[in-house]
DSSP file (Angstrom, degrees, kcal/mol; ACC not computed):
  #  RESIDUE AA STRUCTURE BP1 BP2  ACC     N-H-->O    O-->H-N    N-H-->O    O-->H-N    TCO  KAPPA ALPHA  PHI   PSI    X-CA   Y-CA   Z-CA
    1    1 A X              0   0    0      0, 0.0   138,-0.0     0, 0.0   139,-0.0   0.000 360.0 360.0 360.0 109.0  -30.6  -49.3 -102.6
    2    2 A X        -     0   0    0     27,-0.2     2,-0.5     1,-0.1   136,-0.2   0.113 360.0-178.0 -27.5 120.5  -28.7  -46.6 -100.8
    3    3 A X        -     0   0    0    134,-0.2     2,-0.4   132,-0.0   134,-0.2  -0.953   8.6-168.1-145.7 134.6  -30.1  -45.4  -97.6
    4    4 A X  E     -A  136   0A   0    132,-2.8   132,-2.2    -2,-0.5     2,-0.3  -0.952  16.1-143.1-137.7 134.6  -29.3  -42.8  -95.0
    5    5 A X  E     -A  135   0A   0     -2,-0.4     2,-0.3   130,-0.2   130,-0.2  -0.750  21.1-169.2 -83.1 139.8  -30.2  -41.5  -91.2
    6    6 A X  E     -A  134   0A   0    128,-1.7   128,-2.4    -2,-0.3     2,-0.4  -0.901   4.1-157.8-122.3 143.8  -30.2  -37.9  -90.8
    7    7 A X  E     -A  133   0A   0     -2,-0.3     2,-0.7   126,-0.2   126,-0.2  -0.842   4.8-166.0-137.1 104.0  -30.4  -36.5  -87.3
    8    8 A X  E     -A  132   0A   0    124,-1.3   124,-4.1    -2,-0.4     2,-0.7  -0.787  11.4-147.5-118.2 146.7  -31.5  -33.4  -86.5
    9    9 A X  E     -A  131   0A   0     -2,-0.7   122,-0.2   122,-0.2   120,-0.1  -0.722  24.1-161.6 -70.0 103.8  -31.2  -31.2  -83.1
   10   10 A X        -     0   0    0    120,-1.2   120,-0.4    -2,-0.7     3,-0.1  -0.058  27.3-161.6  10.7 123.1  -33.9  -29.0  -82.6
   11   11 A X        -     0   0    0      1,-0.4     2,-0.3   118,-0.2   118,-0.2   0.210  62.4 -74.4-137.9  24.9  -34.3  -26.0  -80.4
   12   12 A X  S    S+     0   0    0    116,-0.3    -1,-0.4     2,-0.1   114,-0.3  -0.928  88.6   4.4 134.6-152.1  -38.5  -25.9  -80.3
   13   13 A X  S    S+     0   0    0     -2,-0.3   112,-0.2   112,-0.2   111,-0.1  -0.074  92.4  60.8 -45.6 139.2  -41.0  -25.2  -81.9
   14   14 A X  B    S-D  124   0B   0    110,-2.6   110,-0.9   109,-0.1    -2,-0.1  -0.481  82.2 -54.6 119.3 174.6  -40.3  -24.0  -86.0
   15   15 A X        -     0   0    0    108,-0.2     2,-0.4    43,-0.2   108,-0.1  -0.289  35.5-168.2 -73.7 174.6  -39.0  -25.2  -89.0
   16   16 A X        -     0   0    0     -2,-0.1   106,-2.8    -6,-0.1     2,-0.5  -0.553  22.5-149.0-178.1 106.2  -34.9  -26.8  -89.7
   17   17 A X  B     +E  121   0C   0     -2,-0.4   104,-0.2   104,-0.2     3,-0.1  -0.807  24.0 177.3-101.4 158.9  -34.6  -27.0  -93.1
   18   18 A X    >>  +     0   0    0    102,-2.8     4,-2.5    -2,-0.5     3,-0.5   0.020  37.5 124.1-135.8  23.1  -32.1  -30.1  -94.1
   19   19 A X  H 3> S+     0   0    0    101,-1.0     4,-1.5     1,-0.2     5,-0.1   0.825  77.7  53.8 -57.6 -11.7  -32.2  -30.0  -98.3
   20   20 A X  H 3> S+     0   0    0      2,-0.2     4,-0.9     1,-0.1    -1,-0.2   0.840 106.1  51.7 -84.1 -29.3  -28.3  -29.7  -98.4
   21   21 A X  H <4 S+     0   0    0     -3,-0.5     4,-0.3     1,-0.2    -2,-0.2   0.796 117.1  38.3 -89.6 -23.0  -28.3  -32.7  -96.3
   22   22 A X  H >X S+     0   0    0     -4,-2.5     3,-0.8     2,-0.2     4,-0.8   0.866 115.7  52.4 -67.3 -35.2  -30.6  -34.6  -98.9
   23   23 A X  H 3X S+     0   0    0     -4,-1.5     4,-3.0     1,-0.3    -2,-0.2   0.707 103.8  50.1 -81.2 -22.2  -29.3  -33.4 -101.5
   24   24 A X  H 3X S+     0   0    0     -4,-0.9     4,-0.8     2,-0.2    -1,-0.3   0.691 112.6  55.4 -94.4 -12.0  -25.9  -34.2 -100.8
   25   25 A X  H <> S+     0   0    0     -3,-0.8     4,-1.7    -4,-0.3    -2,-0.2   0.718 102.2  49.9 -23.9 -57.5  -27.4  -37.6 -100.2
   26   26 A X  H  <>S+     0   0    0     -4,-0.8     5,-0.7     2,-0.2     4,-0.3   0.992 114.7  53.9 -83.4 -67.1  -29.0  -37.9 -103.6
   27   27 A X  H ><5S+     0   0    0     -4,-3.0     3,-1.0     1,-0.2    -1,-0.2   0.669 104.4  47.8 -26.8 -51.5  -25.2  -36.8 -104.8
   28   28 A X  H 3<5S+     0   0    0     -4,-0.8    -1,-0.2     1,-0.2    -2,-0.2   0.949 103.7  69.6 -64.6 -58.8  -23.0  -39.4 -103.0
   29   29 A X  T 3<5S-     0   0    0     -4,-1.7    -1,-0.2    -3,-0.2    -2,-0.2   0.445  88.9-150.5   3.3 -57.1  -25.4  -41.8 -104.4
   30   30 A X  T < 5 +     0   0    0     -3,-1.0     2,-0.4    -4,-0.3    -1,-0.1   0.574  43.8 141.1  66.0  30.0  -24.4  -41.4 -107.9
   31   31 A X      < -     0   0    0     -5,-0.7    -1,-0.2     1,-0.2     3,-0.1  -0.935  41.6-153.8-119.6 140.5  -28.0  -42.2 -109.4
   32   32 A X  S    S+     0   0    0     -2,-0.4    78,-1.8     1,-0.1     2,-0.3   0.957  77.1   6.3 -61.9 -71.2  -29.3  -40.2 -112.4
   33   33 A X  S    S+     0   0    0     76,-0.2     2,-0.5    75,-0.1    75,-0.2  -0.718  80.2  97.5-124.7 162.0  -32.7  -40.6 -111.8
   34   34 A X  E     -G  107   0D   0     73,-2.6    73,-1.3    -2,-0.3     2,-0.4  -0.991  61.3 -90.2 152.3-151.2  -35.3  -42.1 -108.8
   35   35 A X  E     -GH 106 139D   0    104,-1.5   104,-2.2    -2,-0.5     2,-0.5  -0.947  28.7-145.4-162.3 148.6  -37.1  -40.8 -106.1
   36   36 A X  E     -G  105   0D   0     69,-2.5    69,-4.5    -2,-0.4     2,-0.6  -0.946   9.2-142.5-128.3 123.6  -35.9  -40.5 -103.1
   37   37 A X        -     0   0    0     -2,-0.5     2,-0.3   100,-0.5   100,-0.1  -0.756   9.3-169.4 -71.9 106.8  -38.1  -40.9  -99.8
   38   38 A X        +     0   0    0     -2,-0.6    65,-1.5    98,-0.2     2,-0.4  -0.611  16.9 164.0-102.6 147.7  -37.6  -38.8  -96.7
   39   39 A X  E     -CB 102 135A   0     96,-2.1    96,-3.7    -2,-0.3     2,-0.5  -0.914  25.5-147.9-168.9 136.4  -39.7  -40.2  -93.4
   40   40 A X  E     - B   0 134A   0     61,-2.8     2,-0.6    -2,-0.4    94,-0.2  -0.976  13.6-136.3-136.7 142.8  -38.9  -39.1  -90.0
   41   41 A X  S    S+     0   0    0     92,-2.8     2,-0.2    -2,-0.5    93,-0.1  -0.228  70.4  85.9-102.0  40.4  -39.5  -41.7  -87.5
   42   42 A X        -     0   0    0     -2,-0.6     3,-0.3    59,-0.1    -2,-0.1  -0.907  63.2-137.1-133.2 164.6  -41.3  -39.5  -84.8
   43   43 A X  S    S+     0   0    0     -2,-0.2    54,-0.2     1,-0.2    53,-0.1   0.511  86.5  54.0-133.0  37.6  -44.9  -38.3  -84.0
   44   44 A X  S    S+     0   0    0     52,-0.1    81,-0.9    51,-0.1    82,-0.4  -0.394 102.3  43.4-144.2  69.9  -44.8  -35.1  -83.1
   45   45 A X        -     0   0    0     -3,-0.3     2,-0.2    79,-0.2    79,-0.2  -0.915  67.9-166.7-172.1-173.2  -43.1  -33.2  -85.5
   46   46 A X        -     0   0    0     -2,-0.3    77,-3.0    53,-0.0    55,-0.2  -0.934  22.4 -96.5-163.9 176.1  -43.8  -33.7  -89.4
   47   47 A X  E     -F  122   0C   0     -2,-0.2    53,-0.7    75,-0.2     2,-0.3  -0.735  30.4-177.2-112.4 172.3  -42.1  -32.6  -93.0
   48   48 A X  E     -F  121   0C   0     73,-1.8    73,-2.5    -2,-0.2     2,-0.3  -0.922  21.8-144.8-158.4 146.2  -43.0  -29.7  -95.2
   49   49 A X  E     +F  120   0C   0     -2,-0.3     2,-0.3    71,-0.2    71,-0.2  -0.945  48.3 166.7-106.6 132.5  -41.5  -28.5  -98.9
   50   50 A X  E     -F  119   0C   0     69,-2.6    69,-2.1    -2,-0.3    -2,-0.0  -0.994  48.7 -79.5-173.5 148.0  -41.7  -24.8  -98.4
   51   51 A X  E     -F  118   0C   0     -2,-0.3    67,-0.3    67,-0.2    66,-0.1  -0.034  42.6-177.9 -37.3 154.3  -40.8  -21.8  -99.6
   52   52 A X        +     0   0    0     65,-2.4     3,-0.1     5,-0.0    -1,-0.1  -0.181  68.1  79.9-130.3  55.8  -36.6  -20.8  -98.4
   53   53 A X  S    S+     0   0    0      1,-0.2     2,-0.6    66,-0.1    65,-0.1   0.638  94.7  34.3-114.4 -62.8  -36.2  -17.7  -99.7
   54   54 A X    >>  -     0   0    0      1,-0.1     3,-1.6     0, 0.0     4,-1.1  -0.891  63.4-151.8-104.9 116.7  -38.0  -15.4  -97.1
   55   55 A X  T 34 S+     0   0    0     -2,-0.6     4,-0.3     1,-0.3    -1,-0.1   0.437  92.9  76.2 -77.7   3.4  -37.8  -16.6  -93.4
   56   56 A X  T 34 S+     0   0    0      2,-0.2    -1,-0.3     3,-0.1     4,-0.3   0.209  82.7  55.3 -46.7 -10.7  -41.1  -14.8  -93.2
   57   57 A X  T X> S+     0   0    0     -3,-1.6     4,-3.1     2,-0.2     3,-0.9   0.642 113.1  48.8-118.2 -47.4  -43.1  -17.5  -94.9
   58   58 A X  H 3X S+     0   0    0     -4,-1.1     4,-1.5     1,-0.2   -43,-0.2   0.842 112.2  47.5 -59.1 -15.7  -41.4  -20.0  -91.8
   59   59 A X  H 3> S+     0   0    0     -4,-0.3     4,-1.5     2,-0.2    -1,-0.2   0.626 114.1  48.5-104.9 -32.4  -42.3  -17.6  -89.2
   60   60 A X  H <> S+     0   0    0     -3,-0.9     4,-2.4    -4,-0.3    -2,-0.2   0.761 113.5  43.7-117.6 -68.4  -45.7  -17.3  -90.7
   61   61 A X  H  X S+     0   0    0     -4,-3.1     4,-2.1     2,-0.2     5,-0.4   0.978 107.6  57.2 -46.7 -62.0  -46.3  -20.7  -90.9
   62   62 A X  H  X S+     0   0    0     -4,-1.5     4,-2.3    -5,-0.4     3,-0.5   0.940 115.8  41.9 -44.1 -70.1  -44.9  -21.5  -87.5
   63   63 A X  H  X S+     0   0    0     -4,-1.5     4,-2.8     2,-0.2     5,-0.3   0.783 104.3  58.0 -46.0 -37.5  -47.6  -19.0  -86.2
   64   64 A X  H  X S+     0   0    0     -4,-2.4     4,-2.4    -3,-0.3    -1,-0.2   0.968 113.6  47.7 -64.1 -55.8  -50.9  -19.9  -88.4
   65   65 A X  H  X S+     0   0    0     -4,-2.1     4,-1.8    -3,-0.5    -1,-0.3   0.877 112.0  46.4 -64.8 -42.1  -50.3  -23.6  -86.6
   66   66 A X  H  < S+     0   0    0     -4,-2.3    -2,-0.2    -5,-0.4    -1,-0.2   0.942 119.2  41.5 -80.5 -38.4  -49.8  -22.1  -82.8
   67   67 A X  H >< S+     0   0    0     -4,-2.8     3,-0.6     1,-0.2    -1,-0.2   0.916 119.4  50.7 -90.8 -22.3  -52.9  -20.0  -83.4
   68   68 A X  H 3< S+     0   0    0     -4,-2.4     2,-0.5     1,-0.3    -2,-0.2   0.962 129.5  15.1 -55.4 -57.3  -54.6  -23.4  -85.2
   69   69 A X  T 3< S-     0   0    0     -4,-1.8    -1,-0.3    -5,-0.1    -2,-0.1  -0.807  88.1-169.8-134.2  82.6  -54.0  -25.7  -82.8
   70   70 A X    <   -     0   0    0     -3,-0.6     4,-0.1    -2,-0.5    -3,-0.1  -0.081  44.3 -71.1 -70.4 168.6  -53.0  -23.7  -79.1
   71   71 A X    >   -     0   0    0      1,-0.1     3,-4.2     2,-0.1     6,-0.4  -0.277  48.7-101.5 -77.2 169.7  -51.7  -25.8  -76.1
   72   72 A X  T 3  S+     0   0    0     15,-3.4     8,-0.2     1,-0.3    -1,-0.1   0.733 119.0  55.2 -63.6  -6.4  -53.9  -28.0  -74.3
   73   73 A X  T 3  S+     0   0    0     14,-0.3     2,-0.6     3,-0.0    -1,-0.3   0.200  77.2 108.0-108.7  28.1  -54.4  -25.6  -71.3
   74   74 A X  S X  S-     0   0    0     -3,-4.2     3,-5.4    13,-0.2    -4,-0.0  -0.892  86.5-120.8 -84.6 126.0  -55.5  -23.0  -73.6
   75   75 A X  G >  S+     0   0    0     -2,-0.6     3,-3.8     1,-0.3    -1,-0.1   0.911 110.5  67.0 -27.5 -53.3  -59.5  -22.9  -72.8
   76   76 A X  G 3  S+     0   0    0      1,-0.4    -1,-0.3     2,-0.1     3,-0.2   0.794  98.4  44.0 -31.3 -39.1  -59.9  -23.7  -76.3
   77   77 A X  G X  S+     0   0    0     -3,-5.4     3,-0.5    -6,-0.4    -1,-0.4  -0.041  70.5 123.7-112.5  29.5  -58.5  -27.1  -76.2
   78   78 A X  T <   +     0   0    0     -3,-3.8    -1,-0.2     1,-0.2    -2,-0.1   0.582  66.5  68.3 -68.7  13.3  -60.3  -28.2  -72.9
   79   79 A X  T 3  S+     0   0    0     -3,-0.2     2,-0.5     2,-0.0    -1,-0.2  -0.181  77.9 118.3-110.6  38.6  -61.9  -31.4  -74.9
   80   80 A X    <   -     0   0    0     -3,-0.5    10,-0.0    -8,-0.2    -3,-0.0  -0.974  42.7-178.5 -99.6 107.6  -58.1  -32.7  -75.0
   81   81 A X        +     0   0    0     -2,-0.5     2,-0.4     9,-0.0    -1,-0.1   0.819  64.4  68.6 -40.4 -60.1  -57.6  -36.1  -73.1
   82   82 A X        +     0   0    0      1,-0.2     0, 0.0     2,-0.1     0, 0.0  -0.735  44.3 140.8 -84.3 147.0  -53.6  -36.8  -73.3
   83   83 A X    >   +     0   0    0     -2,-0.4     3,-0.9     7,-0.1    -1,-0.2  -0.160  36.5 106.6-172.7   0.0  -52.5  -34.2  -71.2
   84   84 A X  T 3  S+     0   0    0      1,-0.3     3,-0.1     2,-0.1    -2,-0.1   0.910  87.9  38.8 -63.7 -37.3  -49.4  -37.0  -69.7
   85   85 A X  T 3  S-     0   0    0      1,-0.3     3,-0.4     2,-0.0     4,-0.3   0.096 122.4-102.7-115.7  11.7  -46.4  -35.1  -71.7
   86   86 A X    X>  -     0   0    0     -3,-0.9     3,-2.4     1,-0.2     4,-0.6   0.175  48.5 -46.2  73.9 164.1  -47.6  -31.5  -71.2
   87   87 A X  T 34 S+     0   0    0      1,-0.3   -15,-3.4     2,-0.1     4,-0.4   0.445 125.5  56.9 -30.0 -27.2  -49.4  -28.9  -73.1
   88   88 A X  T 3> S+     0   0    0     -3,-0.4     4,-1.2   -17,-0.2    -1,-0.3   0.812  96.0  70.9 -87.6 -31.7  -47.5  -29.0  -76.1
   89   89 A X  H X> S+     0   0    0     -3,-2.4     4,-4.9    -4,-0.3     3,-0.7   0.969  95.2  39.9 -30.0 -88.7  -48.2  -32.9  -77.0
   90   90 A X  H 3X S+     0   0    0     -4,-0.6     4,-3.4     1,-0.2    -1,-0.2   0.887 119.0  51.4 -49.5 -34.9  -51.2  -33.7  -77.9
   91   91 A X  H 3> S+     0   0    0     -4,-0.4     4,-1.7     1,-0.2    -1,-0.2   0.927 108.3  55.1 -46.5 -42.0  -51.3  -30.2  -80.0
   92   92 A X  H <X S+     0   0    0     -4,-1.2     4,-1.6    -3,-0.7    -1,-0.2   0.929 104.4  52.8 -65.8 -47.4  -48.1  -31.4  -81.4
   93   93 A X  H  X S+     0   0    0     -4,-4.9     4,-3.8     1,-0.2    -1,-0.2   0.978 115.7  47.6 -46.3 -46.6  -50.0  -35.1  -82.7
   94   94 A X  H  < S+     0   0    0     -4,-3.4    -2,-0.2    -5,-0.4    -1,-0.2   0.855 106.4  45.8 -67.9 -36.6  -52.3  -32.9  -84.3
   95   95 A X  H >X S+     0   0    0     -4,-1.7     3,-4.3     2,-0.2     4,-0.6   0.979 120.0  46.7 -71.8 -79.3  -50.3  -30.5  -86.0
   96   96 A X  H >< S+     0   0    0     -4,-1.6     3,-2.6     1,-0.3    -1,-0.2   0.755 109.6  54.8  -3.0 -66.3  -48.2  -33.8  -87.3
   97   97 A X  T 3< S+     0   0    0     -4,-3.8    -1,-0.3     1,-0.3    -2,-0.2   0.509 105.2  54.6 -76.2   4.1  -51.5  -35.5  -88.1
   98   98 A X  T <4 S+     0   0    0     -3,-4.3    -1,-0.3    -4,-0.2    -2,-0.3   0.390 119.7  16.6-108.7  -6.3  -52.4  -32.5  -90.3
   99   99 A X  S << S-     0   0    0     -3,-2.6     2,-0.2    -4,-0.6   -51,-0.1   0.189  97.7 -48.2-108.2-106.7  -49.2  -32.5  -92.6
  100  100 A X        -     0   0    0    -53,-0.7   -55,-0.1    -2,-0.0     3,-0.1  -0.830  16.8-176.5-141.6 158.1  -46.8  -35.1  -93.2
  101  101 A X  S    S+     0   0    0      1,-0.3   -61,-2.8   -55,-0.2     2,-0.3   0.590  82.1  44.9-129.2 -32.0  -44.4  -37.7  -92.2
  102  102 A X  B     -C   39   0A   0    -63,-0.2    -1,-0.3   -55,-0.1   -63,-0.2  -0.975  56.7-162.5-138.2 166.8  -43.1  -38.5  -95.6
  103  103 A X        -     0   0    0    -65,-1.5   -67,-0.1    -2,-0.3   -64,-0.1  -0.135  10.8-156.5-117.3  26.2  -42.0  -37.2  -98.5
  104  104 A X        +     0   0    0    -66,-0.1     2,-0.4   -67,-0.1   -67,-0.2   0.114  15.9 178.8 -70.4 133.3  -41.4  -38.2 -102.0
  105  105 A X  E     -G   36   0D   0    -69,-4.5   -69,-2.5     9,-0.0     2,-0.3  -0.737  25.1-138.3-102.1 158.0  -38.7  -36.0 -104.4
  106  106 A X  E     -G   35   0D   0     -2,-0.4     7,-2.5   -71,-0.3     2,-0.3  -0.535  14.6-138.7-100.3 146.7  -38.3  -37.2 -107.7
  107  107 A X  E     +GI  34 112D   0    -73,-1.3   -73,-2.6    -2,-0.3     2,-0.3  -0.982  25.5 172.1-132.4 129.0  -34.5  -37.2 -108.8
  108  108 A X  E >  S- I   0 111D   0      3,-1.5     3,-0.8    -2,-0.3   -75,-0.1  -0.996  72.5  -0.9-143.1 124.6  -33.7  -36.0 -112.5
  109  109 A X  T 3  S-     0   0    0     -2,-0.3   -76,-0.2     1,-0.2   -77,-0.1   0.641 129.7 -59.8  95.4  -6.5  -30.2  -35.6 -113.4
  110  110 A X  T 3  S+     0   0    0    -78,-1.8     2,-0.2     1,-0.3    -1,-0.2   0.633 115.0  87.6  91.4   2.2  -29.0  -36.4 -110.3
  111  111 A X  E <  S-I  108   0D   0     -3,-0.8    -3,-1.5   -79,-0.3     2,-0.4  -0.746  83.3 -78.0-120.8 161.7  -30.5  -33.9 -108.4
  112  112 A X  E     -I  107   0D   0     -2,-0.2    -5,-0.2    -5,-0.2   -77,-0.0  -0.593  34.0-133.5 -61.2 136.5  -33.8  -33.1 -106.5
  113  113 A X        +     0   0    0     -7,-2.5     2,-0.1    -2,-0.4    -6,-0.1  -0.081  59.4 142.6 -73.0  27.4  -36.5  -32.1 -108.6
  114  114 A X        -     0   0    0     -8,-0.1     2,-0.2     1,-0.1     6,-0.0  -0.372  51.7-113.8 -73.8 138.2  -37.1  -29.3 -106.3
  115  115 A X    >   -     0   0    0     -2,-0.1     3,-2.8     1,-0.1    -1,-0.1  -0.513  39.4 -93.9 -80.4 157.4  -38.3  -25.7 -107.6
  116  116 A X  T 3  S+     0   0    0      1,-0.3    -1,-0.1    -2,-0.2    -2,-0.1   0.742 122.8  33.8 -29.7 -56.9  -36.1  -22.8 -107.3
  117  117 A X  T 3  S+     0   0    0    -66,-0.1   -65,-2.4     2,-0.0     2,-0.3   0.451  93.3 107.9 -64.8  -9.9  -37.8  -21.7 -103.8
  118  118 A X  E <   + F   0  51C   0     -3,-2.8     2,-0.2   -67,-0.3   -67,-0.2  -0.427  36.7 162.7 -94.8 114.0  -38.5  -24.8 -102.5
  119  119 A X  E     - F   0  50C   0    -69,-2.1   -69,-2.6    -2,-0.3     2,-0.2  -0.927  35.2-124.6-135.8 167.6  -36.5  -26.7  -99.3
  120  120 A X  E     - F   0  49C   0     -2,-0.2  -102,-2.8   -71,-0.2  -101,-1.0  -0.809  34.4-176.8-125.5 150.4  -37.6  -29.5  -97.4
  121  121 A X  E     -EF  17  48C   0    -73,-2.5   -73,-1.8  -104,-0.2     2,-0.4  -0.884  31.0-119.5-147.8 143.5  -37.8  -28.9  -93.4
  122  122 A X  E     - F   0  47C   0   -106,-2.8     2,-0.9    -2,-0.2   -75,-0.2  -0.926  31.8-149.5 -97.5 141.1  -38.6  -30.8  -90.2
  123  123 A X        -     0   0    0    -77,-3.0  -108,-0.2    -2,-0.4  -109,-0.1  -0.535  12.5-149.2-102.4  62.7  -41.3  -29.1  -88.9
  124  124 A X  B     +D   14   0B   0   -110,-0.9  -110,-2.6    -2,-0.9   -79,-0.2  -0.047  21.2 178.4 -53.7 134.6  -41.3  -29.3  -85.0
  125  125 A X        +     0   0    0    -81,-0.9     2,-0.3  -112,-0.2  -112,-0.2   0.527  47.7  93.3-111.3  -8.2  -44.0  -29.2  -83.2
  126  126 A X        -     0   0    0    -82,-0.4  -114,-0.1  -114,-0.3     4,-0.1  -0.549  65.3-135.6 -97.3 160.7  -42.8  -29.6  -79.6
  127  127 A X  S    S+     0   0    0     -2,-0.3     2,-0.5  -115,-0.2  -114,-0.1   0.816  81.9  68.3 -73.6 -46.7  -42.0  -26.9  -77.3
  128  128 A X  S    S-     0   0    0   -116,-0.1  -116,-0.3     1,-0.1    -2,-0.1  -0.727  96.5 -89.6 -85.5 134.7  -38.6  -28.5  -75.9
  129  129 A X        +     0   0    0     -2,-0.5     2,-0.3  -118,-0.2  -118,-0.2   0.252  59.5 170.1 -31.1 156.9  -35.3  -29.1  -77.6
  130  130 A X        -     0   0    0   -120,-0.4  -120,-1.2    -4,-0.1     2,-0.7  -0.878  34.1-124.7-159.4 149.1  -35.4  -32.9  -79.4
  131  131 A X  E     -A    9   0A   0     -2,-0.3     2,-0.4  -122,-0.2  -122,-0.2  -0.868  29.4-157.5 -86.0 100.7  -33.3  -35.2  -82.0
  132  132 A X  E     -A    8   0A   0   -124,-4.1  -124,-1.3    -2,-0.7     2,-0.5  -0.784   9.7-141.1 -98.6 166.5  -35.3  -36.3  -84.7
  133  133 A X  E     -A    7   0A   0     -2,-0.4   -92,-2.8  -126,-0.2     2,-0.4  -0.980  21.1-175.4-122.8 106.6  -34.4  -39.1  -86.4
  134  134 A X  E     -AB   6  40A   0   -128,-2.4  -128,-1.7    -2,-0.5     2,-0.3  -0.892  12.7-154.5-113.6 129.2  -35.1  -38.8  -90.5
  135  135 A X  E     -AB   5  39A   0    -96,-3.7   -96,-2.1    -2,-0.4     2,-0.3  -0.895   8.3-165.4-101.2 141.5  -34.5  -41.9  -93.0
  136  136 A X  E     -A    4   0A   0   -132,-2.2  -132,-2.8    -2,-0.3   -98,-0.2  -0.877  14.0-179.5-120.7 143.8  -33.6  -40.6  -97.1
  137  137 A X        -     0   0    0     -2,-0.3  -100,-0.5  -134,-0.2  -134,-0.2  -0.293  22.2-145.1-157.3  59.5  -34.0  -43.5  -98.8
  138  138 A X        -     0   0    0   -136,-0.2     2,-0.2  -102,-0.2  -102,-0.2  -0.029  22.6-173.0 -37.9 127.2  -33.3  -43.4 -102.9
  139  139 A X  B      H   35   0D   0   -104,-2.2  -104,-1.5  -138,-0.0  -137,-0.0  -0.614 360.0 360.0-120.2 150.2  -35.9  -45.8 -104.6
  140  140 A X              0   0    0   -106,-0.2  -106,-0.1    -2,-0.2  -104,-0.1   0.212 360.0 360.0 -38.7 360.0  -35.6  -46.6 -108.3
């Protein structure tokens, strides 16, 4: 079964969407139909399907999560423990532990089953530049 590492650089906080790079996966592939698993192999960042049409709806998002979950030397968060990796961490576990880590897209046709608006993004949660490391992995 066909399987692929994707790597993407960061530059903070926000969204990197990488559907051309799945999709062009799913393509090379040469399978009609299956579902293809996306899993990124970190735990402070997560994946999202989300609108790509308006870079407003990322921008939007990005913010509703910093006001959700502030860093840990915001007053707010003083009942935070892990504090080792800086302010941004432990918010960043949480954020994580409140979406996703994997994904399954259905493929019909040869394609993602995605709707018109729809890309799939890593959704970084740390403050500092990073390489995540995403496995696609086309299933039957």
């Amino acid at each position: 079964m066909p399987q692929k590492q994707v790597t993407i650089a960061t530059r903070g906080q926000g969204l990197y969407e990488f559907t051309a790079e799945a999709a062009a996966f799913v393509r090379q592939a040469g399978r009609e139909e299956g579902l293809l698993t996306v899993f990124v192999r970190h735990t402070s960042c997560s994946l999202l399907i989300q609108e790509n049409a308006d870079p407003d709806v990322r921008r939007d998002l990005d913010q509703f999560f910093r006001r959700l979950v502030p860093p840990s030397d915001d007053p707010a968060m003083g009942w935070v423990v892990h504090t080792l990796e800086g302010p941004d961490d432990m918010p960043a576990h949480i954020k994580a532990a409140l979406t996703q880590t994997s994904i399954g897209i259905p493929v019909t046709g040869g394609r993602l089953a995605l709707g018109t608006w729809q890309g799939l993004y890593l959704f970084e949660h740390r403050d500092r530049p990073h390489r995540r490391d995403i496995v696609l992995h086309l299933g039957p």
